[in-house]
N, C-alpha and C positions, 0 to 999 in steps of 0.2 A: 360625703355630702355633695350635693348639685353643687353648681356654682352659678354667680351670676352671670359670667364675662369666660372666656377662656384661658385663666389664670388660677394656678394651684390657692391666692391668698383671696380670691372673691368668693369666700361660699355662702352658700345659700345654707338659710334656717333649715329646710328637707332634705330629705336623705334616699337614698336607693338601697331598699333592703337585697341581701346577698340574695340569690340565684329567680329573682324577678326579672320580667319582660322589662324593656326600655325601648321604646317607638322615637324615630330621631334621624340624622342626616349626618356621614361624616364631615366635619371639615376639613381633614385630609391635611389636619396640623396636629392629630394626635389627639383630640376633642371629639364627642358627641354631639352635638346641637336636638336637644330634645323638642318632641311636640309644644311641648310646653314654651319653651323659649328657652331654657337653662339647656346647664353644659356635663357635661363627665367625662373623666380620663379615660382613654384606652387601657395605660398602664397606671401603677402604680410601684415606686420604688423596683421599677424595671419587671411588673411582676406584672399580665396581659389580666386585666378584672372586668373587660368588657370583650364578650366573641360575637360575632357575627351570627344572627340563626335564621333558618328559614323556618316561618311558623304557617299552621294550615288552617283554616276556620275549618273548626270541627261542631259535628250535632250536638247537644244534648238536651236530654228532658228533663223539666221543672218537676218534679216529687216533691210529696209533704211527708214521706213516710216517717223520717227522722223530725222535722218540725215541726207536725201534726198541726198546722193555725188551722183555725177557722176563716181566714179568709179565703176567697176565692181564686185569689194567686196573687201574682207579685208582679210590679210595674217596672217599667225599663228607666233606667238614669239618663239623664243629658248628661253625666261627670259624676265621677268616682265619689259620691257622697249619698248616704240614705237618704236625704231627705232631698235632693235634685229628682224629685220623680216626675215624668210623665202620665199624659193623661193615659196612654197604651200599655195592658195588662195579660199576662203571658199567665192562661189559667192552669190550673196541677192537670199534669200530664200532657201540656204541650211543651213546644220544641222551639229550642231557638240555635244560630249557628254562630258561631265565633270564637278568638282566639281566650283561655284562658290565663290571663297574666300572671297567675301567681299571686296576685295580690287583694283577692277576696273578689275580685271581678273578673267578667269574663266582656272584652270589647268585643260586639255585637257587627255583623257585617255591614249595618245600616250605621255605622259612629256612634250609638248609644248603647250605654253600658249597663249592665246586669249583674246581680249580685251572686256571686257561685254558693254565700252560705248565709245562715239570715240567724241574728240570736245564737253565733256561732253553732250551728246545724246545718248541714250541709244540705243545697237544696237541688243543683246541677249538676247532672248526670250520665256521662256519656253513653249514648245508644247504643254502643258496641255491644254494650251490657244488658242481658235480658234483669230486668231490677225484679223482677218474682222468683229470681234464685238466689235473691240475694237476702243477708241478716247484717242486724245491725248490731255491732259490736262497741267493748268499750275498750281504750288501749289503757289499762291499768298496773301501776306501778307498787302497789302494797304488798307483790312479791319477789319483784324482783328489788327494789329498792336500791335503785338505779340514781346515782347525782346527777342528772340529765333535765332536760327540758322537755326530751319524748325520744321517741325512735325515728331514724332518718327511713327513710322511702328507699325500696332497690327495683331499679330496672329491670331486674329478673328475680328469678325467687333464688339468687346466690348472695350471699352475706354481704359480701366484696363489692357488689354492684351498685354500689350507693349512689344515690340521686342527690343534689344539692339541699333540697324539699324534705321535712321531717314530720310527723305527727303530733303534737302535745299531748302528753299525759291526762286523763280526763276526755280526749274527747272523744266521742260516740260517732263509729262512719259506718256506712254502707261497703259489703265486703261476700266474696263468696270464694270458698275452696274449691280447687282445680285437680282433676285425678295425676294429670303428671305434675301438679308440683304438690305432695304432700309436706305439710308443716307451715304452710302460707296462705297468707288472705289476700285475694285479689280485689284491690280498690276500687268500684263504680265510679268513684270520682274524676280518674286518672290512668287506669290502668296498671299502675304500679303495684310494688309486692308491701307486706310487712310479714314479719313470724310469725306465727303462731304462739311460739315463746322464747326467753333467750337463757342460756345457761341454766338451761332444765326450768326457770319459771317461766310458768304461762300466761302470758302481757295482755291477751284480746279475749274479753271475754262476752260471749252470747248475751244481747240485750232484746229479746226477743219482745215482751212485751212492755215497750214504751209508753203506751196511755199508761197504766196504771204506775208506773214508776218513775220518782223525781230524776231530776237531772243528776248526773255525779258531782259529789261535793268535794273539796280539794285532797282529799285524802286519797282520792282516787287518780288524783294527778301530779301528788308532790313526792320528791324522793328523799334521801337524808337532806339537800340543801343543793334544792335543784337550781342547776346552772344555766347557762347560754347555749349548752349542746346539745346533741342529738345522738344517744344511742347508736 
């Protein structure tokens, strides 16, 4: 939890979910001083839960291909909330620059923030990625039947390489296979990897055409008594 003051017994009602961005100022007494005003440990129980990172405004394009709205595109936040919208609207298939936090936004180089996925569908897209080679898959658990929460993300397409960042069961991303790495889906979102399948089940499966098909329902994303973790 935040705190309000630089002391382990003032916390704050909010919380800093595990492997998010935190914007903020050392105090150089072992504290964070956040944007916001509040504070956070470096350590914990001697253990370091906050690292230092250098982060880069990067491109990406607004897509409707997974949320198919009929509106015309999506408006910029003054703060991390749906309904803080501006009057400025970022139409399908342009491009905005900045850092993505981890946290369902991405901070904009102008201070206003943008939503990376909308009615949980993901809508931000990095450039790097040509998105017309790309499908949209579903990460589904009714074969491997996994007590998880989803599958973690790897930095490379090696098992071992795990990113802090994980997928949920049930959701539907944007993903295209690579000739050197066969057995993996490269994420539009991020760049990162996920399997193909794990222990012989196959977890991602082709959702090609999205208009005429509902949303996946939780059967698509629950395991025997799925947990807190991450495949």
């Amino acid at each position: 939890r935040y705190r309000r003051s630089p002391t382990s017994e003032d916390s704050s009602a909010d919380h800093a979910t595990w492997g998010t961005y935190v914007r903020g100022a050392d105090t150089l007494n072992g504290w964070l001083r956040t944007t916001e005003g509040l504070f956070l440990p470096f350590e914990r129980r001697n253990v370091v839960v906050l690292d230092k990172v250098e982060v880069a405004n990067r491109e990406y394009i607004i897509a409707n291909d997974l949320l198919q709205s009929k509106a015309p595109g999506v408006r910029f936040r003054t703060e991390k909330s749906q309904t803080a919208k501006t009057e400025d609207l970022v139409a399908w298939g342009g491009t905005i620059r900045g850092v993505d936090e981890r946290d369902g936004w991405i901070r904009t180089e102008s201070g206003l923030y943008f939503p990376s996925s909308h009615h949980g569908m993901r809508i931000a897209f990095l450039t790097d990625f040509d998105l017309s080679k790309a499908r949209p898959y579903l990460l589904d658990n009714r074969k491997l039947n996994a007590p998880t929460r989803g599958v973690q993300l790897r930095r490379t397409a090696v098992l071992s390489e795990v990113e802090l960042h994980g997928v949920e069961w049930g959701t539907i991303i944007m993903g295209f296979e690579e000739p050197q790495a066969p057995g993996w889906l490269r994420l539009c979102s991020n760049g990162f990897y996920l399997p193909l399948a794990l222990e012989g089940h196959e977890i991602l499966l082709p959702r090609d055409n999205l208009a005429v098909q509902n949303r996946p329902g939780p059967d698509a994303g629950s395991g025997p008594a799925a947990g807190n973790s991450f495949t």
